[in-house]
N, C-alpha and C positions, 0 to 999 in steps of 0.2 A: 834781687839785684846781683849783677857780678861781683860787685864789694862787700857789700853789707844784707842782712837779711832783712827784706821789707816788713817780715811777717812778727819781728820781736815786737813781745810786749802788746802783740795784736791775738784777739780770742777768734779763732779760725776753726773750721774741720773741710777735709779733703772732698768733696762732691764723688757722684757715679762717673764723672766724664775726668776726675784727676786735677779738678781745679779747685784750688781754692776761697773759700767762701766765706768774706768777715762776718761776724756775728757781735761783734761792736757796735751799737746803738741802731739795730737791724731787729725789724719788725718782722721780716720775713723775707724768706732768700726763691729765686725761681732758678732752677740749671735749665741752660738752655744754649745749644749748638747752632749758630749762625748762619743762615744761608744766602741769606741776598742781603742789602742795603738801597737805603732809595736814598739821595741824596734832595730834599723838601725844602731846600732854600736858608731855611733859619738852623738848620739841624741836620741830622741822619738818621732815617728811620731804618733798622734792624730788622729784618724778618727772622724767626729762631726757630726750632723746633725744640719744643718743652719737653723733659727729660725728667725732671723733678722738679719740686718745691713742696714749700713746708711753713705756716706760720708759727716764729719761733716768742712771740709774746702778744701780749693781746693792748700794746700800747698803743695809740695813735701816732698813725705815720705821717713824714712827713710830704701835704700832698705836693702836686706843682702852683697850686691854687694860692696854697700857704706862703709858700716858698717868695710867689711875687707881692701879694698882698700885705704880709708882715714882714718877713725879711729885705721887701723893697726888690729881691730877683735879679741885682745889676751888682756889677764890676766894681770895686775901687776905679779912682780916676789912677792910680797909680800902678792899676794891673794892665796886661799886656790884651787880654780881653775887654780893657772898657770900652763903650760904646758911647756915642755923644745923646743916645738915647734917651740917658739918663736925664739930660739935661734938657731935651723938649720933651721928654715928659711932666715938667715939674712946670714948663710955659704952658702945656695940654692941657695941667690941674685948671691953671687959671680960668679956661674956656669955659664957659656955661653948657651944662647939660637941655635939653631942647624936648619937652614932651609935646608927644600927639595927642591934641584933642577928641580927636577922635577912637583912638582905641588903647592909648596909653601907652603906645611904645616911647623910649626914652633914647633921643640921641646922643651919644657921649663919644664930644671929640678926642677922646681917649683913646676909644674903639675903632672910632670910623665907622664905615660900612662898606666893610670890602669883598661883600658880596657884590655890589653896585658900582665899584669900583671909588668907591670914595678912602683913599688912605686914613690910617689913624695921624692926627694932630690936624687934623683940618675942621675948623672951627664950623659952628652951623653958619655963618653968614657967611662962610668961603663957596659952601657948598653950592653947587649949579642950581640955578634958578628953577628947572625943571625937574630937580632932583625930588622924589615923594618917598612916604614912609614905606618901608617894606614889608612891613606889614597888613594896612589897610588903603594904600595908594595913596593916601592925602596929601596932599601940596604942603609945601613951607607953610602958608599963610596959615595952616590951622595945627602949628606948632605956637606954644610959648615957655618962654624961657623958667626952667626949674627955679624956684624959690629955695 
């Protein structure tokens, strides 16, 4: 920063490109120089070209997987980031998961199926009548509700 330096009291070393690269509860660091960005709706996906990297310990990182599963993956209601998200997701919970009898796929109105165009929070009885597994084609009627 122009005031103060971002870097005290942080374990850093300077990369091949001059950047610097925390090393603060860091599994392993990648250098990599930017060339395009795709803007993906929820995000911004980065295209890079990779320069270096290095695994700097052999801990478990943390995945994205993790991140929303245990950490729950959302805002405070009091950050500038929060999303109401948070809050039909936990109406979502409610909804009953929907298994195929026929070849065991598992609807979860959590998910959705938005290959099909079915958003996530949309419960199995919201879902179009015509709507079938994506898996094996099977109709609603040879779904029944998770236990």
């Amino acid at each position: 920063g122009r005031d103060f330096n971002k870097f005290e009291g942080v374990d850093f070393e300077m990369g091949k490109l001059r950047v610097p690269m925390v090393l603060n509860y860091t599994v392993a660091c990648v250098e990599a120089k930017v060339v395009d960005k795709i803007d993906v709706g929820t995000h911004t996906l980065f295209i890079a070209e990779v320069f270096d990297g290095k695994i700097l310990n052999d801990s478990e990182p943390l995945t994205y997987k993790y991140y929303h599963k245990v950490k729950g993956g959302f805002s405070p209601k009091t950050a500038p980031t929060y999303s109401s998200m948070v809050d039909k997701k936990k109406e979502v919970k409610k909804m009953g998961k929907y298994v195929c009898k026929v070849c065991g796929y598992v609807y979860d109105p959590e998910k959705g199926d938005p290959d099909n165009g079915v958003e996530s929070g949309t419960s199995f009885e919201d879902l179009p009548d015509d709507w079938v597994c994506p898996v094996c084609g099977a109709g609603k009627e040879d779904f029944e509700k998770e236990e």
